[in-house]
C-alpha positions as CSV (number, residue, x, y, z in Angstrom):
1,X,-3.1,-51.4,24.4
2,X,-5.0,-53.3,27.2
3,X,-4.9,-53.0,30.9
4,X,-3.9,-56.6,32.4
5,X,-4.5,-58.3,29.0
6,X,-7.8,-57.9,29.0
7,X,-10.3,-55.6,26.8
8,X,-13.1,-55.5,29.0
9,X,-10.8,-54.3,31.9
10,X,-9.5,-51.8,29.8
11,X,-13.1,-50.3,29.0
12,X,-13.8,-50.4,32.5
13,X,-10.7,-48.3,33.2
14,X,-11.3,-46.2,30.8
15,X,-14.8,-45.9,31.8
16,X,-13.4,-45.0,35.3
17,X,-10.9,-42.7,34.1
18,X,-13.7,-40.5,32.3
19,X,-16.4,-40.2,34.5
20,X,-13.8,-39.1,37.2
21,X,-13.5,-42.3,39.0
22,X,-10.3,-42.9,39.2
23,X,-10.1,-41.9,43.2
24,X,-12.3,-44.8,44.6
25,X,-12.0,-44.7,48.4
26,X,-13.7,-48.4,49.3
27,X,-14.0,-51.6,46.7
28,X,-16.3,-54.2,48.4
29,X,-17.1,-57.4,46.3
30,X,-20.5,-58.9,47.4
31,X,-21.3,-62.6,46.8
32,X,-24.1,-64.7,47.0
33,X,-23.1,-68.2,47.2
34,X,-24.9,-71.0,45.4
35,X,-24.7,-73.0,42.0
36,X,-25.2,-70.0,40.0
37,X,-23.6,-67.3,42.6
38,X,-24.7,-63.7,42.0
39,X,-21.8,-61.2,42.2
40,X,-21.4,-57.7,42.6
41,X,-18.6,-54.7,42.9
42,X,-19.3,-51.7,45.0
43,X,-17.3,-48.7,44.3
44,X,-17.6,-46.5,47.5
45,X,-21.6,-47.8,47.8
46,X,-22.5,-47.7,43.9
47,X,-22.9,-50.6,42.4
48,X,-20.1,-51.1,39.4
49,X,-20.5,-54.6,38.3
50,X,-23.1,-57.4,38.6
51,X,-22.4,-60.7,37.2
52,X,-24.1,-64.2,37.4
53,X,-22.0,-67.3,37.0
54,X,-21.6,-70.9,37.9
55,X,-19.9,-71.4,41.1
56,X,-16.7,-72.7,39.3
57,X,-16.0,-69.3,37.6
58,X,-16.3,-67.1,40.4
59,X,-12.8,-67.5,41.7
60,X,-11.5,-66.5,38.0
61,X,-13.9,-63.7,38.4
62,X,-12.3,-62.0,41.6
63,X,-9.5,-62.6,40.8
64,X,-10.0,-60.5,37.6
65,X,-12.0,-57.8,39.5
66,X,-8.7,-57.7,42.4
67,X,-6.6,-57.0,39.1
68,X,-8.6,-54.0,38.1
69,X,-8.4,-52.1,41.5
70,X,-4.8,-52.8,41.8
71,X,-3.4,-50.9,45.0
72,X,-6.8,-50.8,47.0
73,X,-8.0,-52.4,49.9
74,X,-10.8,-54.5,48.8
75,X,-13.0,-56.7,51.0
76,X,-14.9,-59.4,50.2
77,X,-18.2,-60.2,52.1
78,X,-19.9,-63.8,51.0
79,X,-23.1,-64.8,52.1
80,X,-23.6,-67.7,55.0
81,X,-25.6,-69.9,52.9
82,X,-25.0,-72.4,50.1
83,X,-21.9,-74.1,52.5
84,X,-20.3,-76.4,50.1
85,X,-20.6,-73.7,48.0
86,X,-19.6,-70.8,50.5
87,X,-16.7,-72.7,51.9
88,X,-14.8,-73.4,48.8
89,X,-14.8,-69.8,47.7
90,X,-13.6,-68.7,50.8
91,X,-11.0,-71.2,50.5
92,X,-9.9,-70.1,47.1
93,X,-10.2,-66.3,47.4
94,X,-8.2,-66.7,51.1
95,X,-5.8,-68.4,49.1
96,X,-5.2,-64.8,46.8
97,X,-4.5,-63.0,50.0
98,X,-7.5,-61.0,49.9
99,X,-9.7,-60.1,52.8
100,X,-12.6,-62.4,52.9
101,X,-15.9,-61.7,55.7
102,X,-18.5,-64.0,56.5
103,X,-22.5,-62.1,56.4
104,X,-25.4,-63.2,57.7
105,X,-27.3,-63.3,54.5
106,X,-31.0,-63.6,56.2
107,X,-33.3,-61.6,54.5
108,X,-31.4,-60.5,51.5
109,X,-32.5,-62.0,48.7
110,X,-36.2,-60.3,47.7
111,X,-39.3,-61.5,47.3
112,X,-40.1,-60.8,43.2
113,X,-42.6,-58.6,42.0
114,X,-44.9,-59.3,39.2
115,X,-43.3,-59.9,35.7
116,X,-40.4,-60.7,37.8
117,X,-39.0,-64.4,37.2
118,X,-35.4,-64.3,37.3
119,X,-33.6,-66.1,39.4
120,X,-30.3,-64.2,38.2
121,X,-32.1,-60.7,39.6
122,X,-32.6,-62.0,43.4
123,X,-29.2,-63.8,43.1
124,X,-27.7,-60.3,42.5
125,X,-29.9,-58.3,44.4
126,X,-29.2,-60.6,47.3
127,X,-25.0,-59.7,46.4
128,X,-25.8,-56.5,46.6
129,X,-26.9,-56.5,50.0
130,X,-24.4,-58.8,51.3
131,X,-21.8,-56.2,50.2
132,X,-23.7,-53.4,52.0
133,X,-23.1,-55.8,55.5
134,X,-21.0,-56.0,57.8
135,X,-19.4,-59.7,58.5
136,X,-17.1,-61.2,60.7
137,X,-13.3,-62.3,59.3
138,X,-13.3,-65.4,57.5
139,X,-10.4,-68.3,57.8
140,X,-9.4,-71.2,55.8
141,X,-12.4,-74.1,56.2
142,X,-12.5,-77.6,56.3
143,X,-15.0,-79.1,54.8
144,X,-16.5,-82.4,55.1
145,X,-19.6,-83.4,53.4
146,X,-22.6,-84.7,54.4
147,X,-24.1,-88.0,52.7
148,X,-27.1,-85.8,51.3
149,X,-24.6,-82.8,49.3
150,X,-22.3,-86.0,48.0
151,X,-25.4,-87.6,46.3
152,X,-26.4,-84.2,45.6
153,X,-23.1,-84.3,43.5
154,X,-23.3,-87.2,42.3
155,X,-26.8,-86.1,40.8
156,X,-25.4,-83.2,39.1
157,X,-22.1,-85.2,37.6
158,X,-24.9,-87.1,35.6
159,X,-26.7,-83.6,34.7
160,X,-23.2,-82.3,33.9
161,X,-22.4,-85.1,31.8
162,X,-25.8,-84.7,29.7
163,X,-27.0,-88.1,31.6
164,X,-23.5,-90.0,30.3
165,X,-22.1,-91.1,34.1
166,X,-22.5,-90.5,37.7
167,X,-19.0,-90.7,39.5
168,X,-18.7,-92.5,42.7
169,X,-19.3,-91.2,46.1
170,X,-15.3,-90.8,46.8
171,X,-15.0,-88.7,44.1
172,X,-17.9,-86.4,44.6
173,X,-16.3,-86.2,47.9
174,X,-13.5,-84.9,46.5
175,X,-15.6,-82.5,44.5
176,X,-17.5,-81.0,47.3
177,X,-13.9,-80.3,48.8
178,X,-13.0,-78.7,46.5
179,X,-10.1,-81.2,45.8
180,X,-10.9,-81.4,41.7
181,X,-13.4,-80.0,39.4
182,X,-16.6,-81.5,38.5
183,X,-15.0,-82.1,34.7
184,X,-11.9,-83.2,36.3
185,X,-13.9,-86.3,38.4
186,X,-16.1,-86.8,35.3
187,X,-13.0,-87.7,33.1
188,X,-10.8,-89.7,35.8
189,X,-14.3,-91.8,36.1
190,X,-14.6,-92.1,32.5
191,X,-11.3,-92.8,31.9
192,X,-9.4,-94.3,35.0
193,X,-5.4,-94.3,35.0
């Protein structure tokens, strides 16, 4: 048997269930937006989760973690920076109905100590803090690129496609709205209608 067809959910409820945490009072899911966003679920202040993962799998990723607290008023607080980024998360997790704020994220992410060298730690440190902020209610975004994030794009299509093609600008536009996926523009360039 699995809870919501999934068996890491299930260990996690069962997890829940025997360390008598079944009565959570406040869910807050903390993100730090960027290219590798670090996220993080707080279970009445604790931290319950962390998880590190490109920008494309963190709508997947809430949604799974809004399945597993089904019932409960959870709010999401995101991070100001990284606006491509920023904006189409909020865009995507406004669009499961959940309740999305908008932190100012100065001064969250750490300075690393010695021995230190992951960016994955600050990235999820830096959630972690979000979460613990207050932010103001977050709406559905336009967004419209600037000249410097489409060629940003464009750079990263060539990375993504191990140095095989860079898609045009109107396409990374319609990347960095959030319009198709990186792999979605990569194969329409490759391999036009």
């Amino acid at each position: 048997m699995t809870f919501n067809n999934d068996p890491v959910s299930t260990i996690n409820a069962a997890l829940k269930l025997l360390n008598g945490k079944n009565d959570i009072n406040q869910v807050v899911i903390g993100i730090d937006p960027g290219k590798n966003p670090g996220v993080v679920v707080l279970e009445d202040g604790q931290v319950s989760e962390v998880h590190h993962v490109p920008a494309r799998d963190v709508p997947g990723l809430v949604r799974q973690i809004l399945e597993n607290y089904p019932g409960k008023d959870i709010v999401i607080r995101i991070g100001n920076g990284a606006r491509l980024v920023r904006t189409q998360l909020i865009n995507s997790i406004l669009d499961m109905g959940a309740n999305v704020e908008v932190v100012d994220e100065t001064g969250t992410s750490p300075s690393m100590g010695h021995g230190i060298h992951s960016f994955e730690m600050s990235d999820i440190i830096a959630a972690i803090n979000i979460a613990r902020l207050k932010g103001t209610r977050a709406t559905k975004q336009e967004i419209e690129p600037s000249m410097g994030e489409i060629k940003r794009i464009q750079e990263y299509s060539r990375e993504h496609s191990n140095g095989k093609t860079s898609i045009p600008r109107d396409l990374a536009r319609k990347v960095a709205k959030g319009e198709m996926t990186m792999e979605e523009a990569i194969e329409k360039h490759d391999n036009p209608a």
